[in-house]
BAKOLDREN-498812 format. One record per residue (C-alpha): residue in three letters; x, y, z. Coordinates in steps of 0.05 Angstrom, whole numbers, plus 5000, padded with zeros to 4 digits. Each point is the difference from the previous one (the first is absolute). Example, Ala and Ser with C-alpha at 12.3 -4.5 7.8 and 13.67 -1.06 7.14 Angstrom:
2
ALA524649105156
SER502750694987
# end
This chain:
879
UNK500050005000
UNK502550684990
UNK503550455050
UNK498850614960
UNK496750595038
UNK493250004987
UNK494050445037
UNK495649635044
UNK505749375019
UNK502449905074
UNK506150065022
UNK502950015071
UNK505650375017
UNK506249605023
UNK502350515054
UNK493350195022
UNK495649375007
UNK495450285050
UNK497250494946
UNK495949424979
UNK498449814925
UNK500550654964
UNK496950184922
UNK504150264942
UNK495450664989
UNK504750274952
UNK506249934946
UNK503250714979
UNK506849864960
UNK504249645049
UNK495550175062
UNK496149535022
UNK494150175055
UNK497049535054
UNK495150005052
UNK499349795067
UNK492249985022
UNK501549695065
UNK505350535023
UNK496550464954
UNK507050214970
UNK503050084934
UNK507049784974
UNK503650204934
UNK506249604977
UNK504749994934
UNK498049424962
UNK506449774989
UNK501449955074
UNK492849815029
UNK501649615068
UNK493549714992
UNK497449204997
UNK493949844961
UNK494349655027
UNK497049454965
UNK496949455027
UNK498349234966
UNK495549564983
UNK497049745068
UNK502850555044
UNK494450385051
UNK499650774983
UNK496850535039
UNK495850444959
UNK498850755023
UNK492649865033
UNK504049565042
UNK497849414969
UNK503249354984
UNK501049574939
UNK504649504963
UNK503250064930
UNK497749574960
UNK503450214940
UNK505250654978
UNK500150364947
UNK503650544973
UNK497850664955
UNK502950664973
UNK504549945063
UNK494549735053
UNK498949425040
UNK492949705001
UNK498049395045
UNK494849554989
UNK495149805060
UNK495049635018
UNK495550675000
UNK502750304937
UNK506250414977
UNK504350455044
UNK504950464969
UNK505550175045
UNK498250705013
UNK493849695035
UNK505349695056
UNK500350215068
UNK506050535022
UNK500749615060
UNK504649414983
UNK503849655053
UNK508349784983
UNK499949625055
UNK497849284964
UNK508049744993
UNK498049844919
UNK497750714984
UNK505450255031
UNK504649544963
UNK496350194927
UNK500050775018
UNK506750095018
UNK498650165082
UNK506449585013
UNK504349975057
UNK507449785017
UNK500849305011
UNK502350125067
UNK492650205015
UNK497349354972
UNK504549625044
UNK498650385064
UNK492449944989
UNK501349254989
UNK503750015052
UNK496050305047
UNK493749524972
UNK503849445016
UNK501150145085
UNK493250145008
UNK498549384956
UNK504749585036
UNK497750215073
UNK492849854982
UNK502649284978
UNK503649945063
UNK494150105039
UNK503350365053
UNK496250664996
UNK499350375067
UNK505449655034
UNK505450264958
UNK500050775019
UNK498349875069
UNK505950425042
UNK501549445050
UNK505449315010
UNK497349394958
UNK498649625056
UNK496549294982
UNK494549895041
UNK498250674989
UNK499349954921
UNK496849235016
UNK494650325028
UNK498950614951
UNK501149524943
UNK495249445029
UNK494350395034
UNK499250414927
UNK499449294958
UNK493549905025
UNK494950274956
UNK496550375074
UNK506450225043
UNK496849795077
UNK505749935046
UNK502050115073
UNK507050295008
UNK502249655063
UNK507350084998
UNK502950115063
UNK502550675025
UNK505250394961
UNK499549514930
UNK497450344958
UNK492650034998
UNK498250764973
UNK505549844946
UNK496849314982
UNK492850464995
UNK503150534963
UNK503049504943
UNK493649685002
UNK496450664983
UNK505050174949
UNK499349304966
UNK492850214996
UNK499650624975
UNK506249844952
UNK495049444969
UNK494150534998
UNK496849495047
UNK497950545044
UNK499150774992
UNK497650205067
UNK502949805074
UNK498150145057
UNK505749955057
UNK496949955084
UNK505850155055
UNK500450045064
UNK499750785009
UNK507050235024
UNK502249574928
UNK498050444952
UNK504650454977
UNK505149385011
UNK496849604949
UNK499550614950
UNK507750135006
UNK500649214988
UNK495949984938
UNK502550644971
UNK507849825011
UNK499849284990
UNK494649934947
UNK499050644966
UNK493150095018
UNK496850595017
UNK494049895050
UNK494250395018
UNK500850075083
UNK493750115041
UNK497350685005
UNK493849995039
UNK493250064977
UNK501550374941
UNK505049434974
UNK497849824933
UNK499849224998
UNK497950094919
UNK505950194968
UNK507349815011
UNK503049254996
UNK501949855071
UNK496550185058
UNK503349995070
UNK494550045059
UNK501849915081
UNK496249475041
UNK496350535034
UNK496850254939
UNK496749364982
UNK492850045038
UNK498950684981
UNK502149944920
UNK497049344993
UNK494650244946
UNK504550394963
UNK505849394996
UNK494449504977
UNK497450474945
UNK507350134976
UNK500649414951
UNK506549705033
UNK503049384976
UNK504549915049
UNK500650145078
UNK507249985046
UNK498949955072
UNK506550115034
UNK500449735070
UNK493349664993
UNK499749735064
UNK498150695028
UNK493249904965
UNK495249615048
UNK493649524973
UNK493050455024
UNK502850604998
UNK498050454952
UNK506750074962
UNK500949234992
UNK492750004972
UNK501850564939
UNK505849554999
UNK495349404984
UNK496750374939
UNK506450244973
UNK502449245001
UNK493249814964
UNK500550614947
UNK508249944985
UNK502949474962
UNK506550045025
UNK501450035076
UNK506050045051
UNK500749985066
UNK506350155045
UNK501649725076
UNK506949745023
UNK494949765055
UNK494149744965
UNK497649645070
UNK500950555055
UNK493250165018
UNK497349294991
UNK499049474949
UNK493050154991
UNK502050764976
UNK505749614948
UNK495349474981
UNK495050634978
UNK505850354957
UNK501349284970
UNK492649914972
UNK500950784977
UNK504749774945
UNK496549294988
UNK493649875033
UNK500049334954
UNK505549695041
UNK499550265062
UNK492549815014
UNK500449825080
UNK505850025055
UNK498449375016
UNK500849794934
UNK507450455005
UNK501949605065
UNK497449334965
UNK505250134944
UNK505250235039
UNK500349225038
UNK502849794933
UNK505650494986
UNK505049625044
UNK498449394961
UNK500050324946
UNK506450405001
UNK504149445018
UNK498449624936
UNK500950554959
UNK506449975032
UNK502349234976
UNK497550174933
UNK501749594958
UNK499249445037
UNK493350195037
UNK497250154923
UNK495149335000
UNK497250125069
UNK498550754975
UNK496549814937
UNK495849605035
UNK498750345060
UNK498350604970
UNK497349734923
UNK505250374957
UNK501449914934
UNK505049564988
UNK502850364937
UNK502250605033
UNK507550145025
UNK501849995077
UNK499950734992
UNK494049974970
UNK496449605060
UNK503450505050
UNK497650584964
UNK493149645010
UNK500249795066
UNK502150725026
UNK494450284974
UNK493849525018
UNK503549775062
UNK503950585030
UNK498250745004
UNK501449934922
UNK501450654963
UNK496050395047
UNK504950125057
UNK507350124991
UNK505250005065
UNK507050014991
UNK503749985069
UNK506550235025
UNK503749285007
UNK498549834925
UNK504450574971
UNK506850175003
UNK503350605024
UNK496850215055
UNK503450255066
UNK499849745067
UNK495450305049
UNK503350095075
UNK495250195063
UNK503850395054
UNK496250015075
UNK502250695027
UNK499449895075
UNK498250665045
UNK498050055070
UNK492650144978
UNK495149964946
UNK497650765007
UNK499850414940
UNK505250525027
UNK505049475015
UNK499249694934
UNK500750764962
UNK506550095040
UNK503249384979
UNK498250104934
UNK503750704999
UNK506349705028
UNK499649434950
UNK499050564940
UNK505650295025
UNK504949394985
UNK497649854933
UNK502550454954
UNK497650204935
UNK495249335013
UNK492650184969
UNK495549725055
UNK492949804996
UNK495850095066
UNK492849735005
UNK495550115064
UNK491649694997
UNK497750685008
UNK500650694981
UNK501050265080
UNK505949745004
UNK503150164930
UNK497950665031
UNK503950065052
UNK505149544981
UNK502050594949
UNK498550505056
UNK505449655047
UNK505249854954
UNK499650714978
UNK499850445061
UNK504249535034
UNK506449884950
UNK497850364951
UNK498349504949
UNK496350094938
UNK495549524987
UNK495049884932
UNK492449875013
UNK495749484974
UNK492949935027
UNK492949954981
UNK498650755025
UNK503950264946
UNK497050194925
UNK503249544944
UNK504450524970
UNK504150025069
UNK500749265015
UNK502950064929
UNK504850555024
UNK502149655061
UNK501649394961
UNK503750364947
UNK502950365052
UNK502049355041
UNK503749704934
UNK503050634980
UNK507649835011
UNK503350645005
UNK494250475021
UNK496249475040
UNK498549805069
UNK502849405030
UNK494049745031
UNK492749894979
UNK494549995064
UNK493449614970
UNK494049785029
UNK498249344982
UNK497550254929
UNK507550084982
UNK500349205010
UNK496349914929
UNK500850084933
UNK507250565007
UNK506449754981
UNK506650165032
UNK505049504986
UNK504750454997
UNK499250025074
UNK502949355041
UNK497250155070
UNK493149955027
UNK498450205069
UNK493849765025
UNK498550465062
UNK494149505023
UNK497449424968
UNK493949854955
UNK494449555020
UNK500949504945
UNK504749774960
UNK498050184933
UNK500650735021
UNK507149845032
UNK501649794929
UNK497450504969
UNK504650475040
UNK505949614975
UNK498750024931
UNK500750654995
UNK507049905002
UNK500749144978
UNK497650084933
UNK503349944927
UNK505750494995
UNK502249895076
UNK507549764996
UNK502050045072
UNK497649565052
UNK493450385037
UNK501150125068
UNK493650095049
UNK500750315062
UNK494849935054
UNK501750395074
UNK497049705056
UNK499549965078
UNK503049445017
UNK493349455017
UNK495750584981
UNK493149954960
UNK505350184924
UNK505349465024
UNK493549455012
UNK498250194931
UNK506549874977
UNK501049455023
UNK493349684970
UNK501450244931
UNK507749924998
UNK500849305042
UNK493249754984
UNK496850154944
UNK506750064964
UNK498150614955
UNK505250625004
UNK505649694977
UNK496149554953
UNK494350124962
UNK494649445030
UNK493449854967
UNK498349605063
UNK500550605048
UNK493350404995
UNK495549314996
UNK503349815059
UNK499550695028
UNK492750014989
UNK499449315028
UNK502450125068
UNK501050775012
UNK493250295013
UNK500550735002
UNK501150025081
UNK506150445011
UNK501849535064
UNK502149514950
UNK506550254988
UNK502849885079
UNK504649365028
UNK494749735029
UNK495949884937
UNK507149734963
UNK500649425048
UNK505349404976
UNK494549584984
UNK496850564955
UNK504550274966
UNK501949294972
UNK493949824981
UNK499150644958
UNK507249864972
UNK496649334987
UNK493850314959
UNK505050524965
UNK505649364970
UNK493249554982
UNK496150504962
UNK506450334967
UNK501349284981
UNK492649984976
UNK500350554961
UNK505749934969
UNK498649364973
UNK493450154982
UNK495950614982
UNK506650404998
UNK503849504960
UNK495750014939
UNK498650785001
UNK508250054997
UNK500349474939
UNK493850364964
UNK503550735025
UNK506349974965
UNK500449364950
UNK506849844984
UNK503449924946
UNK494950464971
UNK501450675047
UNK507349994982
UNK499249794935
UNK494750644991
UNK505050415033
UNK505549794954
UNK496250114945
UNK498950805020
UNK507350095009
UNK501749694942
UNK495350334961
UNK502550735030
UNK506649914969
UNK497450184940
UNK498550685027
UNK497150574964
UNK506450475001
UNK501549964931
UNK493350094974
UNK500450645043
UNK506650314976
UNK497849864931
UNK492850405019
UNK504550515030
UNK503650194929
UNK493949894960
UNK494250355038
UNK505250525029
UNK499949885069
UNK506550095048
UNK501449395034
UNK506949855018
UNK503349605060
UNK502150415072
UNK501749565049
UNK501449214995
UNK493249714975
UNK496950634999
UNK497950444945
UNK496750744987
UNK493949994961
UNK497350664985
UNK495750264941
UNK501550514956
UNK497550594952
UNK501949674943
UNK497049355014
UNK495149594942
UNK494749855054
UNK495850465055
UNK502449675055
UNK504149405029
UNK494449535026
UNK501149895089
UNK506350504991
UNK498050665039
UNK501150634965
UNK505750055024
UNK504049414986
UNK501849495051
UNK506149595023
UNK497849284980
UNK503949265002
UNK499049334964
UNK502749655052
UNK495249695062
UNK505350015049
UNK501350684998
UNK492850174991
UNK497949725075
UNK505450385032
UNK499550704954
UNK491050085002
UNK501950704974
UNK501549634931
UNK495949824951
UNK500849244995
UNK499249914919
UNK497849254977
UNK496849674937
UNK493550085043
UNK501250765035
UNK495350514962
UNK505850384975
UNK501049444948
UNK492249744993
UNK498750804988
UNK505750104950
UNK496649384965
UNK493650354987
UNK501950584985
UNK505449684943
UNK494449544977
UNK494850434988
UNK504550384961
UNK503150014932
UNK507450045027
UNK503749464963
UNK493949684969
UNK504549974932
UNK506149984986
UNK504249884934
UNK507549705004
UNK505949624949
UNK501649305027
UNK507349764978
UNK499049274990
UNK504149574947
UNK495549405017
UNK492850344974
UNK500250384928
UNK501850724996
UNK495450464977
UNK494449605017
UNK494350225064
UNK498249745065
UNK494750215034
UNK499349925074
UNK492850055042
UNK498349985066
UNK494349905034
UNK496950075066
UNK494949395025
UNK494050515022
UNK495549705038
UNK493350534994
UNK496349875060
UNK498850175068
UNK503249325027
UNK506950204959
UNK504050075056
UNK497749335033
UNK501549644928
UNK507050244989
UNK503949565051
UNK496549434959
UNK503150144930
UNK507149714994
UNK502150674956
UNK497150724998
UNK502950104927
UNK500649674935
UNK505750134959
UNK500049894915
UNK506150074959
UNK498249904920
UNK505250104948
UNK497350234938
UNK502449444952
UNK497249515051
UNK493649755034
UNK503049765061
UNK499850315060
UNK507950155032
UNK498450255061
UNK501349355040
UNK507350014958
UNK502050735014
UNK498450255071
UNK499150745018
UNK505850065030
UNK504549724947
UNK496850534944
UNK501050585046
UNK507649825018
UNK501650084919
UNK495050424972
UNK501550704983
UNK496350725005
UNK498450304925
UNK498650794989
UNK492750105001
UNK499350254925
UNK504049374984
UNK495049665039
UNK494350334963
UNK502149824945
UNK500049215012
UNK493150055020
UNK497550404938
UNK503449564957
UNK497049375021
UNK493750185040
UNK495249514957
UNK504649415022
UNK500550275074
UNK491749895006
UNK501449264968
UNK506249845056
UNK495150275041
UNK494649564987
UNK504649404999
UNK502550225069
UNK493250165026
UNK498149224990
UNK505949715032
UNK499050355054
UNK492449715005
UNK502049354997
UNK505050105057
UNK494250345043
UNK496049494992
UNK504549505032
UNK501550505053
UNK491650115004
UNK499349245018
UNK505249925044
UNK497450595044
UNK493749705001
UNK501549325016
UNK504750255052
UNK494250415032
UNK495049454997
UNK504449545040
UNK500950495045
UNK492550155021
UNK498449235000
UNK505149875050
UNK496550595041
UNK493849744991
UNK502249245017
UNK503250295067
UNK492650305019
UNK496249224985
UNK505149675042
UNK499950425049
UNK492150015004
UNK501149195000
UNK505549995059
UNK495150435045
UNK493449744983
UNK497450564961
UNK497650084933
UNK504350564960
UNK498750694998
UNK495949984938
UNK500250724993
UNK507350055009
UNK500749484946
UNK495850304955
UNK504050645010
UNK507749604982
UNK496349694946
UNK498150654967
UNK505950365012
UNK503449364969
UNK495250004942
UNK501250794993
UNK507550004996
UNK500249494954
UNK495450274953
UNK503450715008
UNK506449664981
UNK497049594942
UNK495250524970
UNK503150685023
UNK507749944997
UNK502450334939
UNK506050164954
UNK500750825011
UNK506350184962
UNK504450295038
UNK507450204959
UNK502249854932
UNK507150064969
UNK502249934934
UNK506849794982
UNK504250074939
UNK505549424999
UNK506550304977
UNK507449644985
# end
């Protein structure tokens, strides 16, 4: 067709492709004059030097007509210097075509000359590929989480989120890990667009802790509570105290959550009126999880009540609990002499005889232990962890004045020492700061419930300050839950609690993950006083200071009954205290090889948690750094290293894009390494999964930067002179369930390579990689040229491209869904068995539910997974 200036064609203008399609209005001499109805401007050019592209489109292709409608050519013809295109409803000259044309389909670009250095190509490929390959990992939400990769911790995160409704009691015990685990877990979630809205319940002096923790560690950005004017409708994540349950229930049950995070659950009592909005949350989420290091403190009638919150289908009676729970001994020691106990388990407990020994203790967890509903990791299973040492200060008395004086002079002889104090009530944090002050002048950091949340916050910050700080924290027993100081190593306990789930509570403020010093707690006393009784039953007894004892508060409960002249020599007789030693070393036995037993083998699954945390580390050493400094010289951002693993990132003027996406304005200090990350939280911890890369990602792909490209190839094996086209595609998966489908396809892209003297597809022979190693850039009017010159045969490679490339996604289309079918069947065989272990008949509704989402995500990746194109480069093979 001719390229001869005509009035009434459409041209674009190379430099200026936001101008739109513009119309040749007139041709004076050498002048030619164009223009512009969408920027309503007007261009003149020499003809000779026109830096203009000509639009034409082919038979088949969709064009936008200037009513806004839509239509395909059917046929093109040419007259007196016009294009014409045939429809379905008639014939459409060119001049009838829309001014709004988008450059941004990679083939138009490629036939109009909108091309880009092959560097560009390669860095959008580039970047396609690490979001590609971290959705195929199927480690999403875990992988930008700012914190150690410790394996029970990603066990849980990893297991609790396979099951199609996340319903799961944290139960670790103190200082593991639990708000992490829960934060992964919601970050799993709302990486797989499995949830939009959360709603987060904590115990009220928690809140702004668990704000800083998402916003550091996970890069969320809650909504805190804000009275009766908070607005529950908007916003993603929703944190709400305790105390603001009752009063807000109406509002929380209209606010469409989908799930609910109750931190320190046990705070939340059956027939109150919290527990009750509690209930109907429960019934209205899918997804909810509950938090307690001590599920059982106030009673197993208050845990077995949280338990039928997450699955009301298994836990149908406490009888029916303390039935099951007969077995676990049993039970656990066969698992045990697996293999050889295999027989005796198959026929015990009808299994199928087909499935692995894995297999049958997968299953036997989960009908016959607390399954996948409760999760406790404990102390003695994982490595690493200090010792804990109690030290008995004796004193003459057990009066508070004596104990504040001693506590002074001790102060005095510990140095730089950060020290943790904790007294029951807020009197005597009172004047314990009140003493030390006006009598040695000590300054002293308050923590009590008196106090507003923003200055418990202060006092804490001020506490770990290390320079500016105080050396000593007074709390009232609120302290004792939830804070972390492991950066302190001494606990003084100015009088005892009642039980001994708040005595460990105290001390794991300080034992918890992190600690690497051996935690000391310190306990003054009068010598035979009412704090040295107490001492004694805990520390000699009921073995649970210097240990962490899951026997202690049942036994507690047991005998002690709330009469303060317990806790005298004449109640801890010989006789007495050995039979409650007796009670302690049976049930701890109990326990341990039973109920406990199995909840540690479900908790943390070995080899799986290392292998899972293996597979995160190894996956991180492909970091994003490179992609970066390559963004950094394209997109004309300054990014450059400052300290050891440490770079500046800071935007610029000049840059090609508004704004760098979870970069403030003005620039930040950021690190690719997670080491350096959990001990520098004023970084910006960058990962394949951080939203500084997900953010670049959209931003590149819904733009036309380095959609096409044109480059020489030296190659003496293929024939000079001769093309090859390369496409790419992205496997688009147009539905509201895409981001639950993509973990099932095996590849996010499909690559075709087509030479043109051959109908074979070479993409499987020459990688990415190898091309971009030995191709070379071309000058753009070179470039140009190529393209004009063989633009008819570029639509056919094209073509032949375009159905490699379906053949290939329909394999990949099959897989997926066979993958995702398997996965929802073994879901919903889980559910029968279960109903069959317990008696029940299956949740019909909850099968129902798997069974559509099953059918859903199969059909969405059979029926609405599609080729989009995504880049095309054209090669010219040279000598």
């Amino acid at each position: 067709m001719t390229s001869e200036f005509v009035p009434g064609q459409r041209w674009v203008i190379d430099s200026e492709p936001e101008l739109g399609l513009g119309i040749v209005t007139a041709v004076q001499g050498r002048t030619i004059t164009l223009f512009f109805e969408q920027a309503e401007a007007e261009r003149n050019y020499a003809t000779a030097q026109a830096p203009l592209t000509r639009i034409q489109f082919a038979v088949d292709d969709e064009i936008t007509l200037a009513d806004g409608s839509r239509t395909i050519a059917r046929a093109v013809h040419e007259q007196d210097g016009l294009v014409f295109y045939q429809t379905d409803d008639g014939m459409v000259a060119e001049t009838q075509l829309s001014s709004e044309i988008s450059l941004r389909q990679p083939l138009v670009a490629l036939l109009t000359g909108q091309l880009d250095a092959p560097k560009w190509f390669y860095f959008r490929r580039k970047l396609d590929g690490g979001i590609s390959r971290t959705w195929q990992s199927r480690l999403g939400g875990l992988l930008g989480v700012r914190a150690n990769l410790i394996p029970h911790q990603l066990y849980v995160a990893w297991m609790a989120c396979e099951r199609e409704k996340v319903r799961v009691l944290l139960a670790d015990e103190v200082g593991l890990g639990k708000t992490i685990e829960a934060g992964m877990i919601l970050s799993r979630l709302l990486k797989f667009e499995r949830v939009q809205r959360t709603l987060i319940l904590v115990p009220d002096a928690l809140q702004v802790q668990w704000l800083v923790e998402l916003v550091r560690k996970f890069s969320l950005t809650p909504s805190l509570y804000s009275g009766e004017e908070h607005d529950f409708i908007n916003g993603q994540v929703h944190i709400v105290p305790h105390s603001a349950l009752a009063a807000e229930s109406e509002r929380l049950l209209t606010a469409e959550f989908e799930l609910t995070i109750v931190d320190e659950a046990h705070h939340l009592l059956p027939a109150t009126p919290e527990f009750q909005c509690l209930d109907m949350l429960s019934q209205l989420c899918d997804h909810l999880v509950l938090l307690t290091a001590t599920p059982e403190q106030l009673g197993e009638q208050s845990h077995f009540a949280r338990l039928r919150l997450l699955d009301p289908a298994k836990f149908t009676s406490l009888d029916e609990l303390h039935s099951q729970e007969q077995h676990y001994q049993q039970l656990n020691q066969q698992i045990r002499e697996l293999p050889a106990s295999r027989d005796w388990l198959l026929n015990q407990y009808k299994l199928d005889s087909s499935n692995s020994d894995e297999e049958l203790v997968d299953q036997l967890l989960d009908v016959h232990g607390m399954g996948r509903v409760m999760f406790r990791n404990v102390r003695s299973a994982i490595k690493g962890f200090p010792q804990r040492v109690a030290h008995a200060h004796l004193l003459e008395d057990d009066h508070w004045d004596t104990k504040f004086e001693w506590l002074a002079n001790w102060i005095k002889q510990q140095g730089d020492e950060k020290i943790l104090v904790i007294c029951h009530s807020i009197e005597q944090v009172k004047d314990c700061e009140s003493y030390l002050w006006q009598k040695h002048g000590i300054d002293a950091a308050l923590f009590h419930e008196e106090q507003n949340l923003i200055d418990r916050d202060k006092a804490a910050a001020y506490f770990a300050d290390k320079d500016q700080g105080s050396q000593l924290l007074i709390c009232s027993e609120i302290g004792s839950e939830g804070r972390n100081f492991q950066f302190s190593c001494h606990l003084v306990c100015m009088d005892l609690p009642e039980h001994p789930d708040l005595l460990e509570q105290r001390i794991g403020r300080l034992d918890r993950i992190g600690q690497n010093r051996n935690v000391n707690i310190h306990i003054p006393q009068g010598e035979n006083g009412y704090t040295a009784q107490q001492f004694f039953w805990f520390h000699q007894v009921l073995r649970c200071i210097e240990e962490q004892n899951p026997a202690a508060g049942q036994v507690h409960d047991e005998i002690y009954q709330g009469d303060n002249a317990f806790f005298s020599e004449t109640t801890f007789t010989d006789d007495f205290v050995e039979q409650a030693k007796t009670k302690v070393n049976t049930l701890q036995l109990m326990i341990q090889e039973g109920r406990d037993a199995l909840l540690e083998m479900n908790s943390c699954r070995q080899p799986f948690a290392d292998e899972l945390t293996d597979k995160i580390s190894l996956f991180e050493k492909e970091s994003p750094f490179e992609l970066v400094e390559t963004a950094s010289d394209l997109l004309n951002f300054h990014f450059e290293g400052s300290h050891q693993g440490t770079y500046s990132l800071i935007p610029s003027d000049k840059m090609l894009i508004p704004a760098l996406p979870g970069i403030p304005p003005e620039g930040s200090e950021v690190t690719f390494s997670r080491d350096i990350a959990n001990h520098r939280e004023d970084l910006i911890f960058l990962t394949w999964d951080s939203p500084f890369i997900s953010g670049l990602w959209e931003m590149i792909h819904h733009s036309s930067l380095g959609v096409a490209s044109v480059a020489t190839l030296p190659n003496r094996q293929l024939p000079a002179g001769h093309c090859l086209l390369e496409v790419c595609f992205d496997l688009s998966v147009q539905s509201p369930l895409s981001a639950q489908c993509l973990p099932f396809l095996s590849e996010h892209s499909v690559r075709a390579l087509v030479l043109d003297i051959s109908d074979k597809n070479l993409a499987p022979l020459l990688s990415e990689q190898a091309l971009q190693d030995n191709i070379q850039a071309v000058k753009k009017h070179l470039a140009r040229e190529v393209v004009n010159s063989r633009k008819d045969e570029i639509r056919l490679w094209f073509k032949k491209a375009e159905a490699f490339a379906e053949q290939e996604s329909k394999k990949l289309r099959k897989q997926a869904a066979e993958h995702a079918r398997h996965f929802y069947e073994v879901e919903t065989e889980r559910l029968i068995s279960l109903a069959a272990a317990i008696g029940n008949e299956a949740d019909k509704s909850e099968l129902q539910r798997i069974q559509e989402r099953s059918e859903a995500i199969v059909e969405a990746l059979n029926s609405s997974t599609l080729l989009q194109l995504s880049a095309v480069r054209l090669m010219v093979i040279t000598d």
